[in-house]
MARGUNU-773616 format. One line per field, with one value per residue (C-alpha): residue in three letters; residue number from 1; x, y, z. Coordinates in steps of 0.05 Angstrom, whole numbers. Layout:
BEGIN
aa: c(ALA | ...) .
i: c(NUM | ...) .
xx: c(X | ...) .
yy: c(Y | ...) .
zz: c(Z | ...) .
This chain:
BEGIN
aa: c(UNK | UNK | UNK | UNK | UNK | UNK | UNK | UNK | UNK | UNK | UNK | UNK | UNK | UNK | UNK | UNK | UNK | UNK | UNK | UNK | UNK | UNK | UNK | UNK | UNK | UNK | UNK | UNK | UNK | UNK | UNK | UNK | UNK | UNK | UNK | UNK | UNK | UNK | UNK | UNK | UNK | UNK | UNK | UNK | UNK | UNK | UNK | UNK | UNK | UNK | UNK | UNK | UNK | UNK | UNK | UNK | UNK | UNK | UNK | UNK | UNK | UNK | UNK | UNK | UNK | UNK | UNK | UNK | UNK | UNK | UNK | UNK | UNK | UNK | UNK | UNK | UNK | UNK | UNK | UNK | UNK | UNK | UNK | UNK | UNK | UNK | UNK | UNK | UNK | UNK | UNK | UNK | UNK | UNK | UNK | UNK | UNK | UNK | UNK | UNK | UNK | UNK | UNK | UNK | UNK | UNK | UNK | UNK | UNK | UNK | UNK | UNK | UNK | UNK | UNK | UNK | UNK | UNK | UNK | UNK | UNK | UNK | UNK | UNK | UNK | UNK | UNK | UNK | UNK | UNK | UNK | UNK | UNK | UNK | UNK | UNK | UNK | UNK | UNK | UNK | UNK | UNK | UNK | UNK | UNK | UNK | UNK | UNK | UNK | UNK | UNK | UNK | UNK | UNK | UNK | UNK | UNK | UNK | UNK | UNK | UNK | UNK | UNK | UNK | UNK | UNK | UNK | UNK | UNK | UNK | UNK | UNK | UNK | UNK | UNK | UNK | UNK | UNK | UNK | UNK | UNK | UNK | UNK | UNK | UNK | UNK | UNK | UNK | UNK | UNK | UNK | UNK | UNK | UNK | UNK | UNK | UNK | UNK | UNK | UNK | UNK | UNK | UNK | UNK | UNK | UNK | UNK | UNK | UNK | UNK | UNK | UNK | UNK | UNK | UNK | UNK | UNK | UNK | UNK | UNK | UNK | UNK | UNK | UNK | UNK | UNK | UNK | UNK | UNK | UNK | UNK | UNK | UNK | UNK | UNK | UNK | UNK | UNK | UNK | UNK | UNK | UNK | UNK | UNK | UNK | UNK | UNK | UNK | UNK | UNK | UNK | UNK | UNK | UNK | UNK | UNK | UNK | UNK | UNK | UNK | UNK | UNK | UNK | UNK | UNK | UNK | UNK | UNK | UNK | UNK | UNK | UNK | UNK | UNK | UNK | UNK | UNK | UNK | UNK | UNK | UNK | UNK | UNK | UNK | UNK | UNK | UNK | UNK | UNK | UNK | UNK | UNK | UNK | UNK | UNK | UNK | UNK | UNK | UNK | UNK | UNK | UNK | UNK | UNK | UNK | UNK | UNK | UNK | UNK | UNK | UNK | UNK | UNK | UNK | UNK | UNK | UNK | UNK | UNK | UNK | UNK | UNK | UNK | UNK | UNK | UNK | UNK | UNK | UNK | UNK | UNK | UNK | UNK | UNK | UNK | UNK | UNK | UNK | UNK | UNK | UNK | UNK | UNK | UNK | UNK | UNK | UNK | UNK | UNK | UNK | UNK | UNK | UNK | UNK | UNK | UNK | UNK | UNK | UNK | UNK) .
i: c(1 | 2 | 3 | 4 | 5 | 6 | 7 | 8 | 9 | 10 | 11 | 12 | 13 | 14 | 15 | 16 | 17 | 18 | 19 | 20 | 21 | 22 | 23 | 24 | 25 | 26 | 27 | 28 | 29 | 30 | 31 | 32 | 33 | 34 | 35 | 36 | 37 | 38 | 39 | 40 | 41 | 42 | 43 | 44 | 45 | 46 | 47 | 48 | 49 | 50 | 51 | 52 | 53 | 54 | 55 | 56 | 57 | 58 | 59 | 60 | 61 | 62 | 63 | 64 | 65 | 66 | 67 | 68 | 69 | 70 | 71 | 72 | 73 | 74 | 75 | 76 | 77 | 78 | 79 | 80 | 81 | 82 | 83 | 84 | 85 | 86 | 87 | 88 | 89 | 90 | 91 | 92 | 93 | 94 | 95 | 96 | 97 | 98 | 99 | 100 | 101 | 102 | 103 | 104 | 105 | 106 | 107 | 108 | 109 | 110 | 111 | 112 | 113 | 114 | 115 | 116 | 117 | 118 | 119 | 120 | 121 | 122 | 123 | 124 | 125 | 126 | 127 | 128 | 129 | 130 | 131 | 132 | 133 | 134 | 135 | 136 | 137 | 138 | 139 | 140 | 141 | 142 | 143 | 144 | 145 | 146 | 147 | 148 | 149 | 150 | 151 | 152 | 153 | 154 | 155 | 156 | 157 | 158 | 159 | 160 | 161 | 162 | 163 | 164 | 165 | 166 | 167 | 168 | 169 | 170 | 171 | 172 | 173 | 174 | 175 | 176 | 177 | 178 | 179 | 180 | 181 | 182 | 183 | 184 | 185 | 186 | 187 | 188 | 189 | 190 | 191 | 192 | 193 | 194 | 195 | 196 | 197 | 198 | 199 | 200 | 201 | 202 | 203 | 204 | 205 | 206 | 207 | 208 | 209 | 210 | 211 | 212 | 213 | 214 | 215 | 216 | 217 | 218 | 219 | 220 | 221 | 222 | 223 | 224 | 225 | 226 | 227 | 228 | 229 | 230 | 231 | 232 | 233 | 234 | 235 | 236 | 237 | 238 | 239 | 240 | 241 | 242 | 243 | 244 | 245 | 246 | 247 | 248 | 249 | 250 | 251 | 252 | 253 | 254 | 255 | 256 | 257 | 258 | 259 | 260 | 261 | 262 | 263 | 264 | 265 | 266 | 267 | 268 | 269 | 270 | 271 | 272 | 273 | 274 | 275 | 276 | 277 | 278 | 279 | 280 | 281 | 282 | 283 | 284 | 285 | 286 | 287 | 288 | 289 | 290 | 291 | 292 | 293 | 294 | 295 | 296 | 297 | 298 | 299 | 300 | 301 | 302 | 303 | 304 | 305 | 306 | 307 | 308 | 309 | 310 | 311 | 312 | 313 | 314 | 315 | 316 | 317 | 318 | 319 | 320 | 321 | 322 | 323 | 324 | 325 | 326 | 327 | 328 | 329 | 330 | 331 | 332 | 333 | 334 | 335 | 336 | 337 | 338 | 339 | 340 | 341 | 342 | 343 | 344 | 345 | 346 | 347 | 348 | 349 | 350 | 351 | 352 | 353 | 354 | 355 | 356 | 357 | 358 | 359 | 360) .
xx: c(0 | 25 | 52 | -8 | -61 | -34 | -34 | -116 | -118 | -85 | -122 | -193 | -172 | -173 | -250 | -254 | -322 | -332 | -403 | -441 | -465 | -390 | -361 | -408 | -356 | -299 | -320 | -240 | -218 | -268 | -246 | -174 | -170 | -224 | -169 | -113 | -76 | -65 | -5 | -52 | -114 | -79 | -70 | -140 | -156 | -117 | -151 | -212 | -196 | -164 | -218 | -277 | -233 | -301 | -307 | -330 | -312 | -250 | -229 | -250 | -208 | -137 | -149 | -150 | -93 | -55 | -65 | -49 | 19 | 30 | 13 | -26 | -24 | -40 | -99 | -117 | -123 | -151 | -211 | -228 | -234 | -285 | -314 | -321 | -348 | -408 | -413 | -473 | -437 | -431 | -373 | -329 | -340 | -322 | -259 | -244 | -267 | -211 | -161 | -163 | -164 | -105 | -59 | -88 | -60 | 1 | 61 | 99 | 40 | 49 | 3 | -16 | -41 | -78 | -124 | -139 | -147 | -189 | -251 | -244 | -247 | -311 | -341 | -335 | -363 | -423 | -439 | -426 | -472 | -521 | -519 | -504 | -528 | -512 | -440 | -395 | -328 | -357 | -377 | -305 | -269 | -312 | -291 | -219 | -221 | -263 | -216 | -153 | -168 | -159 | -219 | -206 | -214 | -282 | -246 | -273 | -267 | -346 | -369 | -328 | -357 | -418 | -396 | -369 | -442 | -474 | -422 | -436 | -515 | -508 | -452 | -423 | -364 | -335 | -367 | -330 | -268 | -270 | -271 | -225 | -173 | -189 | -188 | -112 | -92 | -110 | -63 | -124 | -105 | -167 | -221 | -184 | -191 | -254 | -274 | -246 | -280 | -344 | -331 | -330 | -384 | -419 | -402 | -360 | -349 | -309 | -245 | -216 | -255 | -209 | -148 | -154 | -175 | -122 | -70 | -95 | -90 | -8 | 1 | -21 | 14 | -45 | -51 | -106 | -77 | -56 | -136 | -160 | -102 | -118 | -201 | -186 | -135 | -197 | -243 | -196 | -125 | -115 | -100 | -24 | -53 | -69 | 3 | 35 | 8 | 14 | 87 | 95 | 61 | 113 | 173 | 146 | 151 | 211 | 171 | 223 | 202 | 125 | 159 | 191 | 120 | 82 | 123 | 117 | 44 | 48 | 83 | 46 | -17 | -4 | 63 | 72 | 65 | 122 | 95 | 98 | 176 | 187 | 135 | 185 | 248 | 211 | 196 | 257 | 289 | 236 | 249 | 322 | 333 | 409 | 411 | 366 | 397 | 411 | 347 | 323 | 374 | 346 | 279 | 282 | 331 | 275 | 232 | 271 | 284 | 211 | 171 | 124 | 50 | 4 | -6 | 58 | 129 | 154 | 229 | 253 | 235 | 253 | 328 | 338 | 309 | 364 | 411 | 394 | 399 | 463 | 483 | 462 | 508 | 570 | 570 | 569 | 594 | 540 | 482 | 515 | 498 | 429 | 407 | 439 | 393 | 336 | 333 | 348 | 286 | 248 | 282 | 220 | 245 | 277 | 282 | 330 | 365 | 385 | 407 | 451 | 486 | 493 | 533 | 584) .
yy: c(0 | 68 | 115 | 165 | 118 | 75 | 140 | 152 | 75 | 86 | 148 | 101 | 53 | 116 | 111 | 176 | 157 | 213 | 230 | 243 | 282 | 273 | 332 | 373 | 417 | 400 | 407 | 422 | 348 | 319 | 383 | 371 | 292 | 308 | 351 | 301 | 340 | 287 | 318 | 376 | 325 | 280 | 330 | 345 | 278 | 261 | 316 | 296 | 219 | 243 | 277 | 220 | 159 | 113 | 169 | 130 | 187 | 203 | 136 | 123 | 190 | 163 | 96 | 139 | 183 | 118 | 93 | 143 | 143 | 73 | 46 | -8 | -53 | 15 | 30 | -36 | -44 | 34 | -3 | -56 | -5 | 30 | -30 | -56 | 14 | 3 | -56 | -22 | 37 | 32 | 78 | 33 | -27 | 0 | 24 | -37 | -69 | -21 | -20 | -101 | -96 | -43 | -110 | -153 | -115 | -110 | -148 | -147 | -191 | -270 | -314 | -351 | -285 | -261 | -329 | -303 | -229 | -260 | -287 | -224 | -182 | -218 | -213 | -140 | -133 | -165 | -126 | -61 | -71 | -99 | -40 | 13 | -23 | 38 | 52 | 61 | 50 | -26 | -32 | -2 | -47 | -108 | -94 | -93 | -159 | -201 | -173 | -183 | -246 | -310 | -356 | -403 | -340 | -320 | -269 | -265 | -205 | -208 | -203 | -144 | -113 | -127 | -94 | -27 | -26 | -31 | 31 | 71 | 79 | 92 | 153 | 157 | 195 | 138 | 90 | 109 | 122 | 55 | 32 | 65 | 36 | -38 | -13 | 6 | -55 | -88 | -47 | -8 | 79 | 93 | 60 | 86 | 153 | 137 | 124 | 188 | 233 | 194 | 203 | 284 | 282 | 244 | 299 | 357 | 387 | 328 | 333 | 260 | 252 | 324 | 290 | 227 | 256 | 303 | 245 | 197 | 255 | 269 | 195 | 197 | 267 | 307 | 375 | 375 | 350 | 421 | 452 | 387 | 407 | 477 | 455 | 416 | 465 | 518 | 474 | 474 | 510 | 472 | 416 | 383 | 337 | 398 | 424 | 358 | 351 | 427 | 408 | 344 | 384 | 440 | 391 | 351 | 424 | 444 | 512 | 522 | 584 | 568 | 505 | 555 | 598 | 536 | 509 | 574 | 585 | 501 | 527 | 587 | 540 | 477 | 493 | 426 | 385 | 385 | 337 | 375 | 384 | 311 | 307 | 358 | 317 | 251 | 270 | 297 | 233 | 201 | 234 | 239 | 312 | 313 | 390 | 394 | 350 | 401 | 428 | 358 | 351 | 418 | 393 | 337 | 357 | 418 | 351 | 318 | 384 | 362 | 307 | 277 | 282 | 217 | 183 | 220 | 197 | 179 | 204 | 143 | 142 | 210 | 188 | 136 | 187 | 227 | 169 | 167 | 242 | 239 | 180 | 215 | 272 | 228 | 228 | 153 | 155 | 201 | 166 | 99 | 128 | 157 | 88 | 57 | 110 | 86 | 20 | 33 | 70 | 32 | -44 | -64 | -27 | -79 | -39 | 4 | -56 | -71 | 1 | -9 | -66 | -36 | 28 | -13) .
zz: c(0 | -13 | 44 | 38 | 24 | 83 | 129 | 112 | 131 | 192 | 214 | 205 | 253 | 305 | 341 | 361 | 401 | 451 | 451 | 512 | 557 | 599 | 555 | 560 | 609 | 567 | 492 | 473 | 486 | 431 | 380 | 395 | 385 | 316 | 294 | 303 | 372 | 423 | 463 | 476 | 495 | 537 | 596 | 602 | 595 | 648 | 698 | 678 | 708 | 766 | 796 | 763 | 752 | 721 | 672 | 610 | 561 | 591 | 596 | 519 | 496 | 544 | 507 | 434 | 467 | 482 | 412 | 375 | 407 | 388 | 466 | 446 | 508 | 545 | 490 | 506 | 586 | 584 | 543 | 578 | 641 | 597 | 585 | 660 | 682 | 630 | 589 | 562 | 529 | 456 | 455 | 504 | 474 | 402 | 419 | 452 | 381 | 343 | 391 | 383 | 310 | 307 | 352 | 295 | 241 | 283 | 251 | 312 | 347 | 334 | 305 | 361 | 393 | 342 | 348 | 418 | 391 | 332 | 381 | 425 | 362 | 340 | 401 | 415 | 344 | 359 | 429 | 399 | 342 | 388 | 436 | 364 | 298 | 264 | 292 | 238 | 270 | 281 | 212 | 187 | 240 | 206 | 129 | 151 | 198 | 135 | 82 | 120 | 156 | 121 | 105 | 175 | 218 | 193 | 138 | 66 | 13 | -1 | 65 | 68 | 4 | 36 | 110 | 58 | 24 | 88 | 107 | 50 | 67 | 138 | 116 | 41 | 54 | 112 | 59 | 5 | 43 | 68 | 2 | -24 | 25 | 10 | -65 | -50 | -33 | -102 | -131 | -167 | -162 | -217 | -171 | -110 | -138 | -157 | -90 | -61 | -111 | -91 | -16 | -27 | -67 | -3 | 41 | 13 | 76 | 100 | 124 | 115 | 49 | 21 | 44 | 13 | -54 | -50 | -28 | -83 | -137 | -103 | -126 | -187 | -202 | -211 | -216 | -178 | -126 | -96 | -108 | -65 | -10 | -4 | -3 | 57 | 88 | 80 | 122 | 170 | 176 | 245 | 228 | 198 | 146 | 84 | 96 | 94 | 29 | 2 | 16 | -16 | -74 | -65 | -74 | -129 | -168 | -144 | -118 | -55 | -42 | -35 | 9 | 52 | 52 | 74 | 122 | 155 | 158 | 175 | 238 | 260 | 258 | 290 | 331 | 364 | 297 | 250 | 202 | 138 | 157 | 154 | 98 | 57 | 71 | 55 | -14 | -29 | -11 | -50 | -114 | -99 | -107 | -101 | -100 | -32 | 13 | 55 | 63 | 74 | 138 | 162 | 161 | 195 | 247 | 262 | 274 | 324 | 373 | 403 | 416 | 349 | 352 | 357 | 287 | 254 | 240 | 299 | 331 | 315 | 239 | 238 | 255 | 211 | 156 | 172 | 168 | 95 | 81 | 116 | 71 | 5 | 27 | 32 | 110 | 126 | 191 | 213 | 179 | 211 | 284 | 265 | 251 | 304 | 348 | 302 | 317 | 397 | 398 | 359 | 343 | 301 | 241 | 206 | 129 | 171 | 200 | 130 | 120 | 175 | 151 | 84 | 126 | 164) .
């Protein structure tokens, strides 16, 4: 799957499932996690469960907070608590249901496990559509666990076609997004875009459905690409996702200046994510402009003087990015020890294992 079609894919497994009536005094905490900013959630969060610790909201937003930071044992036990406090919430027993399915698409996670993670999967499925037949992140969770699982586990492609169809009536732009994900995987970028152009023409005030058009259209090298960017940057400037993209855009031109521009206004608007940075030095590595490897350092050493947001690169890809930068400019020692400090943050990266035996 390709990088930006696999980020939209991650960003579905999020359940951001915080309605109720819990909130009501803290209406920031849902806008913030909407909008993708879980360093600023989490302390609220936090306050909010010290002084009610059964909180069922509060506990569902630390167990999104947790995920989206890549705790998924954390996301996990934060759930079930949920799920204890009110086995007749909806809401806690979904994100139980994704937070499961996010360990079974884990490769880290053996087989074995993911039998065991398989029934509890299946069973959360079942009570939160029995408490919430029409709750959508149990009828996305559902078309990823039949079209990823194989036959023996209750998986099948058809059933789900049939889950996405199902999706699709109870919200066409999720519906169509959710297809357009499974239509990535089969290696088919005309019904993916497809799919996408469908999903804004669902709801063209969505977010998520701008994004992935415009991400699909970057792809394919689109001109359009940009006017879907700067649609969804105009429904909301707060978020990192439309400047990550404006400066993918920017690169693939060569338009440094504009680069400069956006990364700029990138900064002024969401401070504490530096995702478009990375973004920039990614695709210049990508398309292996020689003549900005410097700029591509720069970027990504901005990105490691603070902590990464929830669902972006984390510091540990951002090193062993470097590593390569620092390789392209000659500088092998130096990339040697940024992927050493990869891979001792983060040893699961085995592509930049082999990077590092390529360096010694």
């Amino acid at each position: 799957m390709s990088r930006s079609l696999n980020r939209v894919g991650k960003i579905a497994w999020l359940a951001l499932l915080l309605a109720g009536s819990a909130w009501a005094q803290q209406p920031t905490v849902e806008k913030l996690l909407a909008e993708g900013h879980y360093g600023r959630a989490r302390p609220l969060v936090q306050a909010a469960l010290e002084k009610h610790p059964q909180d069922i909201n509060a506990l569902v937003a630390l167990s999104t907070i947790q995920w989206a930071f890549g705790q998924l044992d954390a996301a996990t036990a934060t759930a079930e608590r949920a799920v204890l406090a009110a086995d007749g919430s909806a809401a806690a027993h979904a994100q139980l249901l994704n937070v499961l399915g996010a360990k079974l698409a884990d490769r880290r996670i053996g087989s074995f496990e993911k039998v065991g993670l398989a029934r509890r999967f299946r069973h959360e499925a079942d009570r939160t559509l029995q408490l919430d037949p029409r709750n959508l992140y149990a009828h996305e969770a559902l078309a990823r666990f039949y079209w990823y699982a194989p036959a023996i586990a209750g998986g099948g492609k058809s059933l789900a076609r049939q889950v996405v169809q199902k999706l699709v009536q109870l919200d066409g732009g999720r519906g169509y997004g959710m297809k357009a994900e499974l239509d990535a995987t089969e290696g088919n970028p005309a019904a993916v875009q497809a799919d996408w152009q469908q999903a804004v023409a669902a709801n063209p005030g969505s977010y998520a459905a701008r994004v992935g058009l415009a991400s699909c259209l970057l792809e394919a090298g689109s001109e359009r690409a940009e006017e879907q960017a700067k649609k969804s940057l105009a429904l909301d400037p707060s978020r990192i996702a439309s400047y990550r993209l404006l400066a993918a855009v920017h690169v693939a031109r060569a338009q440094w200046d504009l680069l400069d521009a956006e990364l700029n206004r990138a900064r002024a608007a969401v401070p504490d994510d530096l995702a478009a940075e990375f973004a920039a030095a990614q695709a210049i590595l990508d398309r292996n402009i020689a003549s900005q490897w410097g700029r591509a350092e720069q970027y990504l050493r901005d990105y490691l003087k603070q902590p990464s947001e929830g669902l972006e690169p984390t510091i540990a890809l951002a090193h062993w990015r470097l590593g390569m930068v620092l390789e392209r400019e000659g500088r092998r020692s130096a990339a040697r020890s940024e992927v050493e400090t990869a891979l001792r943050l983060d040893p699961s990266l085995d592509d930049a294992r082999k990077d590092l035996r390529r360096l010694q």
